[in-house]
ZAMARGU-4260 file (C-alpha; in steps of 0.2 Angstrom, whole numbers, plus 5000, padded with zeros to 4 digits):
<rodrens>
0) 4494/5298/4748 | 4492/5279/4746 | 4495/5267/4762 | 4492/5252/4752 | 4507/5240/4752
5) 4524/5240/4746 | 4537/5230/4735 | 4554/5232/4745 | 4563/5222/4733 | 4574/5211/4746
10) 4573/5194/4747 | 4565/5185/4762 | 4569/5169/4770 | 4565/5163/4785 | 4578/5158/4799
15) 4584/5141/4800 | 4571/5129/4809 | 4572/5118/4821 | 4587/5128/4833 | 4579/5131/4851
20) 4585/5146/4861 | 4596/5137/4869 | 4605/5132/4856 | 4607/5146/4848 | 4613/5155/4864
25) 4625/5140/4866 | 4631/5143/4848 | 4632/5162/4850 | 4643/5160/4865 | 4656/5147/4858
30) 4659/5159/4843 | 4660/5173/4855 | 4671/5164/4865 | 4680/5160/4849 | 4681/5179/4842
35) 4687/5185/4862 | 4703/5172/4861 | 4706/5176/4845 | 4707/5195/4851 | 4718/5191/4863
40) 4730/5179/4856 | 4732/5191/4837 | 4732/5208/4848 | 4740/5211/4866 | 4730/5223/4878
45) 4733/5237/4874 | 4730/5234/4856 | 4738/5245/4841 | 4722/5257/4843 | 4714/5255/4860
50) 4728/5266/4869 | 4721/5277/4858 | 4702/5274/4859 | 4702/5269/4876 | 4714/5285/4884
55) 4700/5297/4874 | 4688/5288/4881 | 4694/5290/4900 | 4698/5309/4896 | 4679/5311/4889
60) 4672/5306/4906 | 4688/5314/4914 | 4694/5331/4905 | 4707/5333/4920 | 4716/5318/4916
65) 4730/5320/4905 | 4725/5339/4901 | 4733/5348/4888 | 4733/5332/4877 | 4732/5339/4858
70) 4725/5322/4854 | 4714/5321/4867 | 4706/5336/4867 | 4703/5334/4849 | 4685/5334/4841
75) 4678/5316/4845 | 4668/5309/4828 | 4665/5292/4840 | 4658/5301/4855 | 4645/5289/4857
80) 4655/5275/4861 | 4665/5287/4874 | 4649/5289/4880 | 4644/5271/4883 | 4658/5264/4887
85) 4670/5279/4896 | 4663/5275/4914 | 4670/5261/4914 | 4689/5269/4911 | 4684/5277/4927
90) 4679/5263/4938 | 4693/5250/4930 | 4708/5251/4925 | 4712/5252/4906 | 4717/5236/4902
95) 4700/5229/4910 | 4691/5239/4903 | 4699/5233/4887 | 4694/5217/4893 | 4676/5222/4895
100) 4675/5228/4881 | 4683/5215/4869 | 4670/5203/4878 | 4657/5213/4872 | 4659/5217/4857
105) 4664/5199/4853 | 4645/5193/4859 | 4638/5204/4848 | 4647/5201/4831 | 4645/5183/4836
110) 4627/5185/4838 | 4625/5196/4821 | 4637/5184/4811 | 4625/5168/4814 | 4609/5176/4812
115) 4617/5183/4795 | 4624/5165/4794 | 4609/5155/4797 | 4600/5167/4783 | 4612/5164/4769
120) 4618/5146/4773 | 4605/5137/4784 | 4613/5130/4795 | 4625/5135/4812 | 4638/5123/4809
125) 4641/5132/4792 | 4642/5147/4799 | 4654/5144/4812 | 4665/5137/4800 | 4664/5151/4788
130) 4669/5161/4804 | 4685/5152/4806 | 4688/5154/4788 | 4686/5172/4790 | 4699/5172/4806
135) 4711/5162/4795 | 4712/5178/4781 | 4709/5192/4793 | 4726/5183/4801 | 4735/5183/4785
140) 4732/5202/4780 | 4719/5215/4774 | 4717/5226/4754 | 4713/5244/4765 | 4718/5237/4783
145) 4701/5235/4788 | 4699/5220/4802 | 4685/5215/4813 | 4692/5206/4827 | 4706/5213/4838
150) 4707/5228/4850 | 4690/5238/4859 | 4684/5249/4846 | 4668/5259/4837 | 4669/5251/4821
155) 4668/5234/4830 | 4651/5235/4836 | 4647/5245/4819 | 4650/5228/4811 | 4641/5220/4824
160) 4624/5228/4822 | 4627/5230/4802 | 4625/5211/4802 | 4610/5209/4814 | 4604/5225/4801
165) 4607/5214/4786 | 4598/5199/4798 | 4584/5207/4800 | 4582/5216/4785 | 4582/5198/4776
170) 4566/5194/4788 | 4558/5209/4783 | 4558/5215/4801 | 4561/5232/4797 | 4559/5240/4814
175) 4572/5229/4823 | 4583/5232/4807 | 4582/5250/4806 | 4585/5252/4824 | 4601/5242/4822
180) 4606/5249/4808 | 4604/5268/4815 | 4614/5261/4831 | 4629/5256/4818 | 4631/5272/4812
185) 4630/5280/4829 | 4644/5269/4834 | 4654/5272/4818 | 4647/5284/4807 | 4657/5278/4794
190) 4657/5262/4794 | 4638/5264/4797 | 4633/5275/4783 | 4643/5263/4771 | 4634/5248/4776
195) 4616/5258/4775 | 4624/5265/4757 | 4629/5250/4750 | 4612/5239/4756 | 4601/5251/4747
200) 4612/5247/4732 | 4613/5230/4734 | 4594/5232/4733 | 4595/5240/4718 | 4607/5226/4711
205) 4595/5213/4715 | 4580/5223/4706 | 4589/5221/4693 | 4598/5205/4693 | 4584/5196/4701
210) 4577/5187/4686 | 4592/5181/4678 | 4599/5175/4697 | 4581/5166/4700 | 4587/5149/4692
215) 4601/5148/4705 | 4591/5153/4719 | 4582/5140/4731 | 4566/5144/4736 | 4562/5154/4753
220) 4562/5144/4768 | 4544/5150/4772 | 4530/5155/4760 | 4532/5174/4752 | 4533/5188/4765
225) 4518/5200/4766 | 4522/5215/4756 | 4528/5230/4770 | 4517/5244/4771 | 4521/5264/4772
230) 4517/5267/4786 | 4529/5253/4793 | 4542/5261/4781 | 4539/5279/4789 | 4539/5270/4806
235) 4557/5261/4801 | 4563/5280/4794 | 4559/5288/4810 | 4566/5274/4821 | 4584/5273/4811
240) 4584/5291/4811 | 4582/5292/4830 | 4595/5280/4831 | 4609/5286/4821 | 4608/5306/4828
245) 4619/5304/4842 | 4633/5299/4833 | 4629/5310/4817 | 4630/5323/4829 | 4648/5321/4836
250) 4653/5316/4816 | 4647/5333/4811 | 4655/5343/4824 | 4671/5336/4821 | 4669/5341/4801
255) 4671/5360/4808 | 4684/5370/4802 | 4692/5387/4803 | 4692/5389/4785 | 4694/5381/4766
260) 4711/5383/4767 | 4713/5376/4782 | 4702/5361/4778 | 4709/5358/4761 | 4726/5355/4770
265) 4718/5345/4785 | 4712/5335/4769 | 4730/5329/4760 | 4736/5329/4776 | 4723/5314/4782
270) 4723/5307/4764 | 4741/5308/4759 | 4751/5309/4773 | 4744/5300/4789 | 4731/5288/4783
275) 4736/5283/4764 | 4738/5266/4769 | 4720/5267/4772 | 4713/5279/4758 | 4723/5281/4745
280) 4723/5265/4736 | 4739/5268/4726 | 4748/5264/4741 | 4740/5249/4747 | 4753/5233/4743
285) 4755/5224/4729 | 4752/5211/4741 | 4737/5216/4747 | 4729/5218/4727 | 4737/5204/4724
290) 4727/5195/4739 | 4708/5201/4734 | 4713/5199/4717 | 4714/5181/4723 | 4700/5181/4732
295) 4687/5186/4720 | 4693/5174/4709 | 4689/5160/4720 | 4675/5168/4725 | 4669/5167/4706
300) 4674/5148/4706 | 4667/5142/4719 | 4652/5150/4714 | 4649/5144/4699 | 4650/5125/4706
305) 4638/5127/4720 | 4623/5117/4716 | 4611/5130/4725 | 4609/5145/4736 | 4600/5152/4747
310) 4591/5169/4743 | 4598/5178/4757 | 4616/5171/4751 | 4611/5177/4734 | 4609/5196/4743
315) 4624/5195/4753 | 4636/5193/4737 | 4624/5209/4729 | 4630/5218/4744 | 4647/5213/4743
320) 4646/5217/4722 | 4640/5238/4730 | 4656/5238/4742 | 4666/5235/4726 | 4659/5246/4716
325) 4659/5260/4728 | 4680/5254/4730 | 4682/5255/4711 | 4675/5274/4713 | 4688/5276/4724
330) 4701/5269/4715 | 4694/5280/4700 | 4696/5294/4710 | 4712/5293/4718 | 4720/5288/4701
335) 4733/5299/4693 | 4751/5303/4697 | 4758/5308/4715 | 4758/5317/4727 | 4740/5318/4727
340) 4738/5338/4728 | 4746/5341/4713 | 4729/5331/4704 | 4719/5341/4695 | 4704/5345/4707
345) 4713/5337/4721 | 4705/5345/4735 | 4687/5336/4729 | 4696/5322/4726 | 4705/5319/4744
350) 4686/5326/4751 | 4681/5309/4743 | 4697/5298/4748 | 4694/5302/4768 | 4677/5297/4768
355) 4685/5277/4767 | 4675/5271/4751 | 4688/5255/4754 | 4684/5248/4770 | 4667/5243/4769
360) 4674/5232/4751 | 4687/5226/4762 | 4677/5220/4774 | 4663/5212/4764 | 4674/5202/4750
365) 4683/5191/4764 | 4666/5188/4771 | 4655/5184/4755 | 4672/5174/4750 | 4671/5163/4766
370) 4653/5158/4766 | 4653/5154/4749 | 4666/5142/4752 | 4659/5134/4766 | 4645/5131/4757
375) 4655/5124/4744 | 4662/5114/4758 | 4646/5108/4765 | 4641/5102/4748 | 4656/5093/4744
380) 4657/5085/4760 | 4637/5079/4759 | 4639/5072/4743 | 4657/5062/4746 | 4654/5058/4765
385) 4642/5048/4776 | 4633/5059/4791 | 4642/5049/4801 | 4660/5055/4793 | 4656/5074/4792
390) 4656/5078/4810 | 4674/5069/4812 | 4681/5077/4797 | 4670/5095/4799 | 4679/5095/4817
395) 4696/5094/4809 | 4696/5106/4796 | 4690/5116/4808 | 4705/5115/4821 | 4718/5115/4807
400) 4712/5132/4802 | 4711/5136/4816 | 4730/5132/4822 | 4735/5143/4807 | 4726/5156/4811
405) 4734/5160/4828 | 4750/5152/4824 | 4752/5165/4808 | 4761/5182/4816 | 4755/5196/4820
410) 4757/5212/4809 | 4756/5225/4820 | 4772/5232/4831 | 4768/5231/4848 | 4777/5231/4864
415) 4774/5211/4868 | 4785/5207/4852 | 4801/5216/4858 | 4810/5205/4868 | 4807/5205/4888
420) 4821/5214/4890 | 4816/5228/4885 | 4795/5228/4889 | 4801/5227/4908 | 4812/5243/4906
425) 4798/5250/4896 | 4787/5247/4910 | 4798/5251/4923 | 4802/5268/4915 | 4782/5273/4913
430) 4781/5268/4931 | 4795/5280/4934 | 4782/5294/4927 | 4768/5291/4931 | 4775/5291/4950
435) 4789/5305/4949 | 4781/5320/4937 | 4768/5333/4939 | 4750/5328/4931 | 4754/5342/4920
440) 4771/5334/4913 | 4773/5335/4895 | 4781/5317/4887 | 4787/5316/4871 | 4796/5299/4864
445) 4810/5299/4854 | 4809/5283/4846 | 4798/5269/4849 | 4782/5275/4858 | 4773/5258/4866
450) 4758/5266/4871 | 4768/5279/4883 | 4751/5289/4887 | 4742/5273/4892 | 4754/5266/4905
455) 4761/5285/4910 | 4744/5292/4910 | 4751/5310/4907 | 4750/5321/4891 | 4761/5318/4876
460) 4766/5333/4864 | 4766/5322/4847 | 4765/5305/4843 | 4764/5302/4821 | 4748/5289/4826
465) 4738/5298/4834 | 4730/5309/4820 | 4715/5320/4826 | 4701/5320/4814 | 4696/5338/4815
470) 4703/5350/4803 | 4714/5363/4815 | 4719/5348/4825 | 4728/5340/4811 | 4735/5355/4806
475) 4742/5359/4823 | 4748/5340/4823 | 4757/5343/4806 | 4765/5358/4813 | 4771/5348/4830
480) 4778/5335/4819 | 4790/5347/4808 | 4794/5356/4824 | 4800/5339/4832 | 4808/5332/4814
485) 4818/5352/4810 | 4824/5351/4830 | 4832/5333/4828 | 4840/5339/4811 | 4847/5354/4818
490) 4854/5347/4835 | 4863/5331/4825 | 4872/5341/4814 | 4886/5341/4824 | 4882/5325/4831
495) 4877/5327/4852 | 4861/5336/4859 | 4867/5349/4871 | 4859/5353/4888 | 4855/5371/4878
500) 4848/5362/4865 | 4837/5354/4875 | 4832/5368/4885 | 4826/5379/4867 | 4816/5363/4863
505) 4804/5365/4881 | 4802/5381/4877 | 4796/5380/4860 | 4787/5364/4863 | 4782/5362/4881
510) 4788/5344/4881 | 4796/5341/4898 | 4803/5324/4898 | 4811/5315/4884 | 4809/5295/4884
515) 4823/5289/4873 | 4828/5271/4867 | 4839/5274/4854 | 4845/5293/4853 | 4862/5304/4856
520) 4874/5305/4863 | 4864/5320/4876 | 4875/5331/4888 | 4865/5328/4900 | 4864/5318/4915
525) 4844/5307/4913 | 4833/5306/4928 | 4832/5288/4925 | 4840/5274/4915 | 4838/5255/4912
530) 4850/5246/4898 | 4835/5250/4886 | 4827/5267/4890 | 4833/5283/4896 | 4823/5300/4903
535) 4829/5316/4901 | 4818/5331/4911 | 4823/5345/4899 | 4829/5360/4910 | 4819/5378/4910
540) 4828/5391/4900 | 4835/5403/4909
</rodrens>
């Protein structure tokens, strides 16, 4: 076998020049700082998923607390990140944790979008600004709801070292990029394997793009990279394959199932029922097609009146051009009428749907989209301003957009946008629980449910968002859901809930206490009330 050099068929460019350490740090950390607030301000601790992420996580380092928990004790296909960052569920309490988290996950994003940036546009400043850019959409709505910056979560810091991957695969430092890339699928299999897909292809692309995309191209920043040797290309292999394992690992295990049937079902169930918003593209708004519509469009104008690019910007847009391909299979896939299992073949086709061939599309087009226009921004403003104007005006673009983006409202229902009213009785009522019932209480709520397992900190029998992603998991959670749905049906028909009533739902449930907002009338004294919430212990049969 030959161990003579090899063509890897990526562009190379250098970093930018002439950015010390320092500067670089300093730039990372203003970003950072940037993305951090940004969290905050567009998602309230606890954010829509980290009561999830973050209560599995303190029940991975802690199987006693809140035991019996269907969702918890579920399979965990992001174990790594419960393994990394669960500890600190124990030593702090959820919300700093949270915190710690967010901070962290912000510094690396930040550091993974400017080195991609400084590779594709040259220059900090431009990146930067195509951040804020990238804040504005991520504020005004997604195609697949994929977002980057919000809550403590995997796919975060999936993101995070997909960029350094796609850095450092630029430079043709394939070590540092194949360690990064493996440590992006451990933390979000998913996300991770989509990237490493979709970068092969992108590959691919330029092969066979390359020569009629060279006209627009700017030279390499340095002279032609060293062609990359096998036994660097084995070396890479080995050292992605080291670092993706762990979470490959957990991601299997939670593929097992008791049987085809059962997994068939487990299948619609994730695809067409709980998570359609997010796989099954026939759902997704006519707002949202409308929006990515839009932005390919002026992704393709600003495009064609850029008066260069760099190489690396030329292999970012191949990228981005594989994550839409990859989508448009999935659109291929999911089309036909509905509901989805009565497609022909549908039990290959929602196999396909849950493995999100969406979200890495969604994630890329916004991105590609955003430094294209700043460099088009750049551009325009080099050759219509003085050096001595574009800071000025640079500086307040920049704050207008931003102002936008964290005056625009935030799409998801949490508790901080009810009125204050009712997040103190909230509050007060989880207090109540978490002070008054047994660890092994069983909660259900009846309406609203602001994050009741994080502020109780004791089990819940079913809440409709938390999903499990193992096959006899999501069955059970199906099953919980109809018992809960059939039992409200029955008990309204004559219009009040009985104190018998509630009694035959503990024993088929388990469910202990009922937190209600808005539900009766009950003819039943509750073991605690406020104006907004009320708590009914359900009485043993007799």
């Amino acid at each position: 076998m030959s161990t003579g050099p090899l063509n890897t068929e990526v562009p190379s460019v250098a970093p930018a020049a002439g950015v010390s350490i320092v500067g670089r740090l300093f730039a990372i950390t203003v970003l950072a700082t940037l993305f951090f607030g940004f969290s905050l301000a567009r998602s309230s601790i606890p954010g829509v998923n980290e009561s999830h992420y973050l209560c599995k996580a303190r029940h991975f380092w802690q199987p006693e607390w809140c035991r019996g928990d269907l969702f918890l004790e579920s399979a965990n296909p992001h174990g790594v990140f419960y393994v990394v960052f669960g500890w600190l569920t124990t030593k702090l309490s959820l919300a700093h944790a949270a915190l710690v988290i967010r901070a962290g996950q912000s510094l690396l994003v930040a550091w993974g979008w400017l080195a991609l940036g400084r590779r594709c546009l040259g220059d900090t400043r431009q990146a930067i600004m195509a951040a804020v850019l990238f804040l504005l959409l991520q504020a005004t709505g997604t195609w697949s709801g994929e977002w980057l910056i919000g809550g403590a979560e995997s796919k975060v810091w999936a993101y995070g070292f997909l960029f350094l991957a796609a850095a450092w695969g630029l430079d043709r430092r394939w070590l540092l990029a194949a360690v990064s890339g493996g440590l992006a699928v451990s933390m979000h299999p998913v996300v991770g394997c989509w990237g490493v897909v979709i970068a092969i292809l992108a590959g691919v692309l330029h092969r066979a793009t390359r020569s009629s995309a060279a006209d627009h191209e700017l030279p390499s920043a340095s002279s032609p990279a060293p062609r990359t040797t096998l036994p660097v290309i084995l070396l890479a292999l080995g050292l992605f394959a080291l670092a993706s394992t762990p979470g490959m690992i957990f991601a299997i295990r939670s593929l097992a199932s008791p049987g085809p049937e059962v997994a068939s079902e487990a299948d619609y169930l994730q695809v067409g029922v709980r998570l359609s918003h997010h796989l099954d593209p026939l759902t997704f708004s006519v707002r949202a097609w409308r929006d990515y519509v839009l932005l390919l469009m002026v992704f393709l104008l600003v495009r064609t009146r850029l008066i260069s690019r760099a190489p690396a910007q030329a292999w970012l847009e191949r990228w981005m051009v594989a994550a839409v391909l990859i989508a448009l299979a999935g659109v291929a896939i999911a089309w036909g009428p509905r509901p989805l299992n009565q497609l022909p073949w549908w039990q290959l086709r929602v196999k396909l749907l849950k493995l999100y061939p969406f979200r890495l599309a969604d994630m890329l087009v916004p991105i590609t989209v955003v430094f294209t226009v700043s460099a088009g921004l750049w551009q325009w403003m080099s050759q219509r301003l003085t050096a001595g104007q574009r800071p000025a005006i640079l500086t307040a673009v920049v704050g207008v957009l931003l102002w936008i983006a964290f005056r625009v409202p935030g799409l998801d229902k949490t508790l901080d946008q009810q009125p204050v009213a009712v997040q103190k009785d909230w509050m007060s009522a989880c207090e109540w629980l978490r002070n008054h019932t047994p660890q092994d209480a069983v909660l259900y709520a009846t309406n609203d449910n602001w994050s009741l397992r994080w502020y109780a900190e004791r089990p819940e029998y079913f809440h409709f968002k938390d999903c499990p992603q193992d096959a006899a998991s999501i069955v059970e959670w199906n099953r919980r859901n109809w018992v809960i749905y059939n039992w409200k049906l029955k008990v309204f028909a004559d219009g009040v809930v009985t104190q018998q009533e509630l009694s035959q739902l503990r024993a088929e449930t388990g469910i202990t206490h009922l937190v209600c907002g808005r539900f009766g009338p009950v003819k039943m004294e509750p073991v605690f009330r406020t104006s907004n919430i009320v708590i009914y212990q359900l009485p043993v049969s007799e």
